[in-house]
C-alpha positions as CSV (number, residue, x, y, z in Angstrom):
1,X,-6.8,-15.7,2.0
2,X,-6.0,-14.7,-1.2
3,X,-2.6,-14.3,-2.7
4,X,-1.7,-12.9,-6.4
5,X,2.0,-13.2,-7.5
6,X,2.3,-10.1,-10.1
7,X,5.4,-10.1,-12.4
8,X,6.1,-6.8,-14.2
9,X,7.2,-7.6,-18.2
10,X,9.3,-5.6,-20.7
11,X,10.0,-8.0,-23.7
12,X,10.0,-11.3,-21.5
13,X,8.1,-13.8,-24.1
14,X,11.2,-16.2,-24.0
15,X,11.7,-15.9,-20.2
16,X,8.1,-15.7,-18.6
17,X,7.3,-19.7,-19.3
18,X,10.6,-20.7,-17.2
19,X,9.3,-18.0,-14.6
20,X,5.5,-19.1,-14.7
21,X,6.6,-23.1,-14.4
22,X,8.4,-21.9,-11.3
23,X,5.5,-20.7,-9.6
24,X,4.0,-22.6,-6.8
25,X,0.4,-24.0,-7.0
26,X,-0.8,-24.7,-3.2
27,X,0.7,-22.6,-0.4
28,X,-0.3,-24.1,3.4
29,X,-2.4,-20.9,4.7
30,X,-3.6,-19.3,1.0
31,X,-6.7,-20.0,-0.4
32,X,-6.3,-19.2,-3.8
33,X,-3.4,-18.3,-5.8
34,X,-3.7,-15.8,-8.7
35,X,-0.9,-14.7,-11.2
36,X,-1.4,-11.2,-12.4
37,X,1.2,-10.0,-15.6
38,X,2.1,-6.1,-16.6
39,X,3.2,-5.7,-19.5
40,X,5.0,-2.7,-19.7
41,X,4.7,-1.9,-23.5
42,X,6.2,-5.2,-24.6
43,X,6.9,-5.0,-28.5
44,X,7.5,-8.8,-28.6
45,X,5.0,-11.5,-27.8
46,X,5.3,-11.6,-24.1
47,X,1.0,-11.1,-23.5
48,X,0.2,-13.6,-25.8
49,X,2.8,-16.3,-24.0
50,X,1.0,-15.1,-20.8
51,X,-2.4,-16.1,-22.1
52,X,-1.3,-19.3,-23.4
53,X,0.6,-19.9,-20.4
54,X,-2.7,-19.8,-18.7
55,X,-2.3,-16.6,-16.7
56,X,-5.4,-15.0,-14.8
57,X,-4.8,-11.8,-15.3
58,X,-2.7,-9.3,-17.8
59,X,-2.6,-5.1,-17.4
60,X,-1.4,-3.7,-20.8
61,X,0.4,-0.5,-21.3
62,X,0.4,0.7,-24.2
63,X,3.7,1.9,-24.0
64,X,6.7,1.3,-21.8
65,X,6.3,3.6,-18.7
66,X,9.3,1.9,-16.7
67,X,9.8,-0.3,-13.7
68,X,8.7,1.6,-10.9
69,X,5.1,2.9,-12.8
70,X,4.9,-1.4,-13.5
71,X,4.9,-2.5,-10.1
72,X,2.4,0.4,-8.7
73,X,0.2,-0.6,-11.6
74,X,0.5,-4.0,-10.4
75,X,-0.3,-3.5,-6.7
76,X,-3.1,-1.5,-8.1
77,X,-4.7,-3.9,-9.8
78,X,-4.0,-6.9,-7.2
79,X,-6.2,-4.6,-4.3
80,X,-9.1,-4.5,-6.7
81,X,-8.5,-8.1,-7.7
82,X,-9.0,-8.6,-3.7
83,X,-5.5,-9.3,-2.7
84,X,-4.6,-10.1,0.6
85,X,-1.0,-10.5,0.1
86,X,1.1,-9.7,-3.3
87,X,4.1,-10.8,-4.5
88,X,6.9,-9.4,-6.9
89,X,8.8,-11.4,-8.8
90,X,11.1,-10.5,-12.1
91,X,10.2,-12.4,-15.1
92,X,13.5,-13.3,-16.3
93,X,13.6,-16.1,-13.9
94,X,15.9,-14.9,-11.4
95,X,14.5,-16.0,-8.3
96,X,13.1,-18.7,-7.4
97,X,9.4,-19.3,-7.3
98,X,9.8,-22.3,-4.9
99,X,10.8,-19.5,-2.2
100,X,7.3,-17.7,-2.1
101,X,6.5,-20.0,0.4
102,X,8.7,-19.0,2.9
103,X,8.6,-15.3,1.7
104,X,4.8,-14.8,2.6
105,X,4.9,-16.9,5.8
106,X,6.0,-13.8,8.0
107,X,2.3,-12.5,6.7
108,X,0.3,-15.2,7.2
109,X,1.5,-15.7,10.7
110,X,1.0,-11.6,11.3
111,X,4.5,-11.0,12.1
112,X,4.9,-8.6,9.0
113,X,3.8,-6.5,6.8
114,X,6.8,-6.2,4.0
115,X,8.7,-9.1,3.5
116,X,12.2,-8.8,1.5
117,X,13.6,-11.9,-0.1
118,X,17.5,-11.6,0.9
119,X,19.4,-13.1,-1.5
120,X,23.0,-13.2,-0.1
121,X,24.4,-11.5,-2.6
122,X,27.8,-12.0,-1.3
123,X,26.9,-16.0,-2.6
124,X,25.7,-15.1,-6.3
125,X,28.2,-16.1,-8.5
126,X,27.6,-14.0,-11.8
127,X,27.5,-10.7,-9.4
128,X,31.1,-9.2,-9.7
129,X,33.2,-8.2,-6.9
130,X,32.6,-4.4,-7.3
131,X,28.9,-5.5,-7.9
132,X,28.8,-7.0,-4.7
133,X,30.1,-4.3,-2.8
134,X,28.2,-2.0,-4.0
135,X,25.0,-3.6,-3.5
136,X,26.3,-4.1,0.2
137,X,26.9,-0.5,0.4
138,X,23.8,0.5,-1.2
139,X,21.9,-1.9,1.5
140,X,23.7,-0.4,4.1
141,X,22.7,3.3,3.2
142,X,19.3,2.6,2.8
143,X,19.0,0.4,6.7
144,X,20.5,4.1,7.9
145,X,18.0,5.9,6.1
146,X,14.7,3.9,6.1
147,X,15.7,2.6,10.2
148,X,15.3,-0.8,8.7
149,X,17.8,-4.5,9.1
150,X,16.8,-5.3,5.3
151,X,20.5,-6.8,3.9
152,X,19.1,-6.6,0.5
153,X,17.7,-3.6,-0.4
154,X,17.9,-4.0,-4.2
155,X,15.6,-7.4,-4.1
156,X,12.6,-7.1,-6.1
157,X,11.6,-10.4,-4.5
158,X,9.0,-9.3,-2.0
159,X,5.9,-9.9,-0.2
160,X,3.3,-7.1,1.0
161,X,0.1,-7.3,2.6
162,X,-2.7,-5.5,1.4
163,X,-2.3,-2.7,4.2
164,X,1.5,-2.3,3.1
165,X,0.6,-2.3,-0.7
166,X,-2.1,0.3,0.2
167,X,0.3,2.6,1.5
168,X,3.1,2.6,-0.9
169,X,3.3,5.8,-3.5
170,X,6.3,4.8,-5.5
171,X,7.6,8.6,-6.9
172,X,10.5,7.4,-8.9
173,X,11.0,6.6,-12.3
174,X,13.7,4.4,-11.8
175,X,13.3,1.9,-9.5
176,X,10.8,0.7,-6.7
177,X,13.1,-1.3,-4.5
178,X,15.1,1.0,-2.3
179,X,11.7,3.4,-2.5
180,X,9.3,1.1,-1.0
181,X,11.5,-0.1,2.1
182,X,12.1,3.8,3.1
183,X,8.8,4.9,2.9
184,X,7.5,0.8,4.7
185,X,10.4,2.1,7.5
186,X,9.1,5.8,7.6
187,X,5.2,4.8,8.3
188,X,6.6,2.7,11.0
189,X,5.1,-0.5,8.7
190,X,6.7,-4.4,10.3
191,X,9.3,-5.0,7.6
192,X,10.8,-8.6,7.6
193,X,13.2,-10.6,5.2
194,X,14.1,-14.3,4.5
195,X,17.0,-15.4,2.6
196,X,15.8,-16.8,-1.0
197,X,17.4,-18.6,-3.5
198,X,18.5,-17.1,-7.1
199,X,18.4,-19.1,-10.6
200,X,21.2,-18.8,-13.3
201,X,21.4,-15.6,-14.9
202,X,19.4,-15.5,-18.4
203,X,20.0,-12.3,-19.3
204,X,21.8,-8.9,-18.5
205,X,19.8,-6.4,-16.3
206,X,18.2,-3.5,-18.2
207,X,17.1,-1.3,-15.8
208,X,20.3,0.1,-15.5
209,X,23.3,0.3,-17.9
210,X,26.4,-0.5,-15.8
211,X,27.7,0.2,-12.2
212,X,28.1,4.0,-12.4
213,X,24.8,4.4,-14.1
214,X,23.7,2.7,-11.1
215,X,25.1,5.2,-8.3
216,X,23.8,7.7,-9.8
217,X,20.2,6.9,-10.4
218,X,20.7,4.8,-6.6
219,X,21.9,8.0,-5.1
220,X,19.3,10.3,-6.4
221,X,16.3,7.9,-5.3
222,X,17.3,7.8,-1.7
223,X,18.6,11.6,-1.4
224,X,14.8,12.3,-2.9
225,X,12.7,10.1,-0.4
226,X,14.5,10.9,2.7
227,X,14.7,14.9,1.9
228,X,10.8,14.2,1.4
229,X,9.7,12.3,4.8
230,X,12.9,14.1,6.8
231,X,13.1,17.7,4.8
232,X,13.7,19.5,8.3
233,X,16.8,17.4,9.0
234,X,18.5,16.8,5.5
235,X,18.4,20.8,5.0
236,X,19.5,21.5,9.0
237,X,22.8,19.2,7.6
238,X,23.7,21.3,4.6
239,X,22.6,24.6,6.4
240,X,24.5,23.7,9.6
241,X,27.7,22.7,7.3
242,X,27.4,25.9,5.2
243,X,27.0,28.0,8.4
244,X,29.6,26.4,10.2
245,X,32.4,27.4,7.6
246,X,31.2,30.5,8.0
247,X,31.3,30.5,11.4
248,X,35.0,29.2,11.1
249,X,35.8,32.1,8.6
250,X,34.5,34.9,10.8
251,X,36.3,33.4,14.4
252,X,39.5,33.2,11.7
253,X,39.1,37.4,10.7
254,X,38.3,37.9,14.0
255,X,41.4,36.5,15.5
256,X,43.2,38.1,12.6
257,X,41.5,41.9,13.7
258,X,42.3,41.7,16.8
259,X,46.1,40.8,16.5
260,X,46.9,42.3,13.5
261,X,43.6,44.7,12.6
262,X,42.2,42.9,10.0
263,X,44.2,44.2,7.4
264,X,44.4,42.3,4.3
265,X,41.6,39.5,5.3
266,X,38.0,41.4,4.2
267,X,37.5,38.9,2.3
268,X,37.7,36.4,4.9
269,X,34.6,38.7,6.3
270,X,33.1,38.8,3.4
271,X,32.9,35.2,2.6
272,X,31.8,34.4,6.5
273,X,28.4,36.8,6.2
274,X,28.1,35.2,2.9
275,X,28.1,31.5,4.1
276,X,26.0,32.6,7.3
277,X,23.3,33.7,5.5
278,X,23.0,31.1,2.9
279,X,23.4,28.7,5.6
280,X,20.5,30.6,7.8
281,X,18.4,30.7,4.1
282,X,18.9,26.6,3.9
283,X,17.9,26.2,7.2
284,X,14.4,28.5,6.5
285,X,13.9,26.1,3.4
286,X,14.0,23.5,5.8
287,X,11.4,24.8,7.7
288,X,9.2,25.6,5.0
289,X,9.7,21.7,3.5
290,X,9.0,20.1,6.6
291,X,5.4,21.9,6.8
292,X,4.6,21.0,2.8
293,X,5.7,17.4,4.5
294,X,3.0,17.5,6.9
295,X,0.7,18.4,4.0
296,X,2.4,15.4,2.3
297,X,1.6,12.8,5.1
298,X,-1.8,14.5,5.6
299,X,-2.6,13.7,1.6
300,X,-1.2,10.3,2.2
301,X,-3.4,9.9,4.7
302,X,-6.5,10.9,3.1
303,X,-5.3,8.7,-0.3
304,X,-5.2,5.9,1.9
305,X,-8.6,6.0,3.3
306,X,-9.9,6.2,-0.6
307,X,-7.9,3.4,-1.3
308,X,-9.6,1.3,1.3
309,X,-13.1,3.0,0.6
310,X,-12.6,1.6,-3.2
311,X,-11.7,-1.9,-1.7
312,X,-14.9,-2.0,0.2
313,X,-17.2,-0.8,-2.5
314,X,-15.6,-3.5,-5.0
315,X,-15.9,-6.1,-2.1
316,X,-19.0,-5.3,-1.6
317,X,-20.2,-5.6,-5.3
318,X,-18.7,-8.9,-5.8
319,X,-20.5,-10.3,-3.2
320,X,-24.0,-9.1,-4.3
321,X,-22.5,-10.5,-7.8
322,X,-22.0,-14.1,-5.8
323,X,-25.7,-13.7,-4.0
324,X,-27.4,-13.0,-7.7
């Protein structure tokens, strides 16, 4: 069994040795442990400390494309690498490497498929209070929404087989965290966690500039994934709301017409035709989405079965490599 523990880099030269020394080197169950590094368009020296540090593999953009593109492009190259289990880890040291043990466990003994590493945020001591509460909330949102029991949705620290990382198609930008764990919960994947261990804080976070920069960009990401694997139920809500007040509006002129004939509250009519046909319009749109879902899962599908063809093919040349 092979394992390869990918860290995605931004400018991490004086961070990634502390992260690398932390690494384990022999994991009961894994045959061969790998270290794969993106660099995301580093413009300091953080490839060149990844070579001298010894590291088996490096993917180099050539310019920086964000989080979420560096962690796709790492699972990417682990399956063609011949991956049977990936880890994430950050480079700035934050968690700590003496957990992957524990974190790919749930994998090796085929009890899951997505392991996150849950790191009691409620314990970290450089996480503020309002930082911890909204992480909590943000946790909370995404176990209603993915049908998960993750309590730390925000973790990057995480383990995926190869038939997990084969079926994730991060979308966003922004983040692959909350992302993954909704889509793992939609495609009815085994998602696990185990509580991990964090190191002292190096440096501030740069993925996102402050706690209302990260409600926004949070909010977005899981408003976009469930509208796209539940479109016919997030557009029933707003079109059952809309329609409702309208509803509400027209019983309200109605009772006014027939004790007082409606003089004075048209409007109130008006308004209540208004709101019942945007509401019936949102709930058509709903319709509509859920069938360019089906497409969606149907694409999915077919991606996946490419994915594994390509894996087959590459497994298949590297062992005719071996027999030459």
């Amino acid at each position: 069994m092979k394992l390869i523990i990918q860290i995605p880099c931004f400018n991490e030269a004086e961070t990634l040795p502390l992260t690398l020394a932390d690494l384990p080197r022999h994991i009961a169950g894994v045959d061969e442990i790998e270290v794969l590094i993106i660099d995301d368009g580093s413009s300091d020296e953080t490839t060149e400390v990844a070579r001298r540090s010894g590291v088996h593999h490096i993917v180099r953009m050539t310019k920086n494309k964000g989080l979420a593109n560096g962690f796709m492009a790492g699972l990417d190259a682990s399956l063609r690498l011949g991956a049977d289990i990936i880890v994430n880890t950050d480079a700035d040291n934050q968690y700590n490497g003496a957990d992957i043990p524990s974190l790919v466990r749930p994998i090796i003994d085929g009890q899951a498929e997505l392991v996150i590493g849950d790191r009691q945020t409620d314990e970290i001591h450089h996480f503020s209070w309002m930082k911890k509460r909204l992480q909590n909330l943000g946790s909370w949102v995404v176990r209603q929404v993915s049908a998960t029991e993750i309590p730390d949705a925000t973790s990057g620290f995480r383990a995926l087989s190869r038939e997990a990382a084969l079926q994730m198609n991060v979308l966003s930008r922004f983040t692959y965290t909350l992302e993954t764990i909704i889509q793992a919960g939609k495609k009815n994947l085994a998602v696990s966690h185990v509580p991990v261990r964090t190191n002292s804080k190096l440096r501030e976070s740069r993925l996102f500039k402050g706690n209302w920069n990260y409600i926004k960009r949070s909010i977005a990401t899981i408003t976009r994934i469930y509208t796209m694997y539940e479109p016919l139920k997030m557009f029933s809500y707003i079109g059952g709301t809309i329609f409702g007040a309208g509803f509400l509006i027209g019983l309200r002129f109605l009772y006014f017409y027939i004790t007082t004939g409606g003089a004075g509250h048209i409007q109130s009519l008006i308004l209540a035709a208004v709101l019942l046909m945007i509401g019936f319009q949102v709930f058509i749109i709903g319709l509509v989405a859920d069938l360019i879902g089906f497409n969606r899962r149907l694409i999915e599908s077919a991606l996946y079965r490419v994915r594994r063809l390509e894996l087959r093919q590459g497994e298949t040349a590297r062992e005719q490599d071996k027999a030459e």
